[in-house]
ZASEVO-86183 format. One line per 10 residues: number of its first residue (from 1); their letters; for each residue x negated, y negated, z of N, C-alpha, C, CB. Coordinates in steps of 0.2 Angstrom, whole numbers, always signed. Glycine has a CB too. Example, Ala and Ser with C-alpha at 12.3 -4.5 7.8 and 13.67 -1.06 7.14 Angstrom:
2
1	as	-66,+28,+39,-62,+22,+39,-66,+16,+39,-57,+22,+45  -64,+11,+35,-68,+5,+36,-64,+0,+39,-70,+3,+29
***
This chain:
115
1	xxxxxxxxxx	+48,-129,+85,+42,-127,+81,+43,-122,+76,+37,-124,+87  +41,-123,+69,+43,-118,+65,+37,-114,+65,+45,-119,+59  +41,-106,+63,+35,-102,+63,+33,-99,+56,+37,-95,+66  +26,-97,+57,+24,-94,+50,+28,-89,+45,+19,-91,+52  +26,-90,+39,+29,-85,+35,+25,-76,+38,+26,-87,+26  +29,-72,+37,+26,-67,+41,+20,-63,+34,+33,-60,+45  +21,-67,+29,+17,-63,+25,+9,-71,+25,+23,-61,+16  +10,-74,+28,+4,-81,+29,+0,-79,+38,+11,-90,+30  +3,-74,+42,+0,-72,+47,-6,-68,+48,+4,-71,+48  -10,-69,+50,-18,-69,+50,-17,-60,+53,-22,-77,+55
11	xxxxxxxxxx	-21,-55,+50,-21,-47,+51,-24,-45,+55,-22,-43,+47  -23,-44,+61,-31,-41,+66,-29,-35,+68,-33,-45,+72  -37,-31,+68,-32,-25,+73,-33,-25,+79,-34,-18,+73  -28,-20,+80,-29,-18,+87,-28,-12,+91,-26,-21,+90  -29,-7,+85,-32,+0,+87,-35,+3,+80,-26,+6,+89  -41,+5,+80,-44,+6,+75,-47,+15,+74,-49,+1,+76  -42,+18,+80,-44,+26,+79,-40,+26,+72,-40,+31,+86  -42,+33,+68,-41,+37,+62,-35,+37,+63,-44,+42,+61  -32,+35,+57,-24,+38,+57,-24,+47,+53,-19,+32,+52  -28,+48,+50,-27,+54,+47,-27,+56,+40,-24,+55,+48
21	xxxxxxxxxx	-24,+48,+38,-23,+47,+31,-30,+44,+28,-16,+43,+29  -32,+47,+22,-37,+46,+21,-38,+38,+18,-40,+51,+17  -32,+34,+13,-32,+29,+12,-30,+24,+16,-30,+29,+8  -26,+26,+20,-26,+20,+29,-30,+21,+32,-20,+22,+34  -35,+26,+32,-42,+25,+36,-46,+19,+32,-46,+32,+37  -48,+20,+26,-49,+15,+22,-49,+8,+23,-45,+17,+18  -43,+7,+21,-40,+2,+22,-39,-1,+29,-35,+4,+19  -39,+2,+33,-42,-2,+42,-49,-4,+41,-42,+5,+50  -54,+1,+39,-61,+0,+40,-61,-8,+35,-69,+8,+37  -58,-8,+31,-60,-13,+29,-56,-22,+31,-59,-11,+22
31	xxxxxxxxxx	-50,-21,+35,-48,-25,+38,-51,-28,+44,-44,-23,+40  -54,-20,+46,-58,-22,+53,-63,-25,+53,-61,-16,+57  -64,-24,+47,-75,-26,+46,-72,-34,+44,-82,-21,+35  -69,-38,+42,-67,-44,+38,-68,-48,+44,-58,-43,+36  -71,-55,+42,-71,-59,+48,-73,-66,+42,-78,-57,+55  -68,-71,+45,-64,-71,+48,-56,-66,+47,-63,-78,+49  -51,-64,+50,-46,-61,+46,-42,-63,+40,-42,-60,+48  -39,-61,+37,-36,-64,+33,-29,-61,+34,-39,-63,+27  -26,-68,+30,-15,-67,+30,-16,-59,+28,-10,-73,+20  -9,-56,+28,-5,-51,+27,-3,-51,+18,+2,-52,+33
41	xxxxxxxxxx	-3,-57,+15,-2,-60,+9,-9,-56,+5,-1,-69,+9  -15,-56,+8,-22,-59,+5,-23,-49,+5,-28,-66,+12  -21,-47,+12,-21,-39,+10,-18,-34,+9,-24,-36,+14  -12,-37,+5,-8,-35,-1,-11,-36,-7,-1,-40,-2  -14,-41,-9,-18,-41,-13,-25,-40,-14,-16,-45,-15  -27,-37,-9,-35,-36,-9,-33,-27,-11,-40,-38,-1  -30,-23,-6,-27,-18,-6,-26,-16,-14,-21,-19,-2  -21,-18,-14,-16,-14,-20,-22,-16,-27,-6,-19,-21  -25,-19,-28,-31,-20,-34,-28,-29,-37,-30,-12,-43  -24,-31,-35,-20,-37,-37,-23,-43,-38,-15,-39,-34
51	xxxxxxxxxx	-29,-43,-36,-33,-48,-35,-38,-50,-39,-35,-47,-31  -40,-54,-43,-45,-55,-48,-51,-58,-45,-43,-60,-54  -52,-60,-41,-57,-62,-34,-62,-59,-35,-55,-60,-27  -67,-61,-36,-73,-56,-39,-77,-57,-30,-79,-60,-49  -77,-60,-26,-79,-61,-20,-75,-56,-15,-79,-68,-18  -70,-54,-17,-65,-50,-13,-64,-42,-17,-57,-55,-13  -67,-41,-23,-64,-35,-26,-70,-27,-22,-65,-36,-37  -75,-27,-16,-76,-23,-12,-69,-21,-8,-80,-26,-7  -64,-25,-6,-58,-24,-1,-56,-19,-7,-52,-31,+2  -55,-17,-12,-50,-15,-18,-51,-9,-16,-51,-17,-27
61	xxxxxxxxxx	-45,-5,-15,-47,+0,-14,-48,+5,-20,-43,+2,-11  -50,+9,-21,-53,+12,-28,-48,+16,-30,-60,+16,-28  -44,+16,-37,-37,+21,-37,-32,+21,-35,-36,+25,-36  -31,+17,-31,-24,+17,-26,-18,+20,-29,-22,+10,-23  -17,+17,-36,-10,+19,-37,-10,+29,-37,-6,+16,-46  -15,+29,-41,-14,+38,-42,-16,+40,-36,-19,+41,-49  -19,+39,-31,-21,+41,-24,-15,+43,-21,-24,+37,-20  -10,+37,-19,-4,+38,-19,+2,+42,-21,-4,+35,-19  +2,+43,-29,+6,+46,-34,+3,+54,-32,+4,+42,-42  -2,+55,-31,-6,+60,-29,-2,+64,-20,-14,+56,-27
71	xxxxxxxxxx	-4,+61,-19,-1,+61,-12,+5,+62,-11,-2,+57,-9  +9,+57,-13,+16,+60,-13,+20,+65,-17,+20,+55,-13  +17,+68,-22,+19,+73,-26,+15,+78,-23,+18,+72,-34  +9,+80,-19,+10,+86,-13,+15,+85,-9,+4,+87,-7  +17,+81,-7,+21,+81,-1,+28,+81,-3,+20,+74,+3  +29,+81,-11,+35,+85,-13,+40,+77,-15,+38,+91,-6  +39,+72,-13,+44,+65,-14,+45,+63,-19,+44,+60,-11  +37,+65,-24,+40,+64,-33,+37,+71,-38,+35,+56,-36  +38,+69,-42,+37,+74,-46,+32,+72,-52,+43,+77,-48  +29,+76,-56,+24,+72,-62,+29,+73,-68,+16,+77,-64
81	xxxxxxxxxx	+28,+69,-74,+31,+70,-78,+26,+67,-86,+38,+67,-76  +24,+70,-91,+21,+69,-95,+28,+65,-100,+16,+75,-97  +26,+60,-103,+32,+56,-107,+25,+51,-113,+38,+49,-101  +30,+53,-118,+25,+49,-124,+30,+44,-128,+21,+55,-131  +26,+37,-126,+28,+31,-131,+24,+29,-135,+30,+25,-128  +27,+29,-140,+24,+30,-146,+19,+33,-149,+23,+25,-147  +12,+30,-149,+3,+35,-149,+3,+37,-142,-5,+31,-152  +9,+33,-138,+3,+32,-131,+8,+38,-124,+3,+20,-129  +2,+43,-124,+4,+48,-116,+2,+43,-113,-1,+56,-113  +11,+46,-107,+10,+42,-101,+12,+47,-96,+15,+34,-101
91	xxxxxxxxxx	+10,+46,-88,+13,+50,-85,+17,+47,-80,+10,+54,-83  +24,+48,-80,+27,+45,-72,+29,+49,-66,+33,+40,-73  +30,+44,-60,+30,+49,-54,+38,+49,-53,+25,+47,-46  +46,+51,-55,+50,+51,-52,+52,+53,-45,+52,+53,-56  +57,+50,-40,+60,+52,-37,+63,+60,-37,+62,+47,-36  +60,+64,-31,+64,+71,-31,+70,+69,-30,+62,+76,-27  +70,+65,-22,+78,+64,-21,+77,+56,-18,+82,+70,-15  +84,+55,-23,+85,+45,-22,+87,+44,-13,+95,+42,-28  +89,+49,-10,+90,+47,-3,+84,+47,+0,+95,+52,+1  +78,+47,-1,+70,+49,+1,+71,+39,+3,+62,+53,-8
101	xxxxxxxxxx	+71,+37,-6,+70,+30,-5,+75,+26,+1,+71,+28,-14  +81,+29,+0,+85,+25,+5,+85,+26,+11,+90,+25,+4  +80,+29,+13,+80,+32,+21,+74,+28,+22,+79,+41,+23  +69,+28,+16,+62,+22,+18,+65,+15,+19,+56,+20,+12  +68,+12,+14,+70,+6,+12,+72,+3,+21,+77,+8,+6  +79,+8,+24,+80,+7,+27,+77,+5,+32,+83,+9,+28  +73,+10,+34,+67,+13,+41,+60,+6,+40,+62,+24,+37  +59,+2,+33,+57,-4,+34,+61,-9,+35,+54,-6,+29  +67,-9,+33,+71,-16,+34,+71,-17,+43,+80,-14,+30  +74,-10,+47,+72,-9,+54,+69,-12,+56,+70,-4,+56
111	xxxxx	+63,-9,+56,+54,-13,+55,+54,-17,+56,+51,-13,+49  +54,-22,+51,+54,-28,+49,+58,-34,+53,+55,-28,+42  +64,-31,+52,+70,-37,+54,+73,-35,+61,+76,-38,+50  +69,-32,+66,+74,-30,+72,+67,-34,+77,+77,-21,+75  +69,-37,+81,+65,-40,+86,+61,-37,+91,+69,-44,+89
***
């Protein structure tokens, strides 16, 4: 019997206390409320704004990138930087330290691929 893709696997919860974080609370109420569920694929893209779905853009979270970019520059893992191309200010979030990323990287690979 083959198995699903793990990104085609249908998302349900199954604890719906607060986590603390104001955009993972978010983002659970809106999983939770969803019926029927949907793939892991569908709330990647509902989530992250990726979605052009005009029946699905409620799930979008509002800002996410800078919410995030926000968030991890309190927390000290990037830093702001104002940079201008051409007419056009941009701002990006660098890495403070490249070992941050390879200690996540890993800590999902873990995750993901240990049984």
């Amino acid at each position: 019997m083959r198995r699903r893709s793990l990104l085609m696997r249908k998302v349900l919860v199954k604890n719906d206390a607060p986590t603390g974080d104001v955009l993972l609370d978010e983002a659970l109420k809106h999983i939770k409320e969803t019926d029927p569920p949907e793939t892991l694929q569908s709330w990647i893209d509902y989530l992250s704004g990726e979605t052009w779905n005009p029946l699905k853009l409620r799930y979008q979270l509002r800002n996410v990138r800078e919410r995030l970019a926000k968030n991890l520059v309190e927390k000290g893992v990037l830093t702001t930087e104002k940079q201008n191309f051409l007419l056009f200010d941009m701002t990006t979030h660098p890495l403070t330290d490249s070992s941050t990323k390879t200690k996540l990287v890993k800590k999902v690979q873990d995750a993901v691929l240990s049984k």
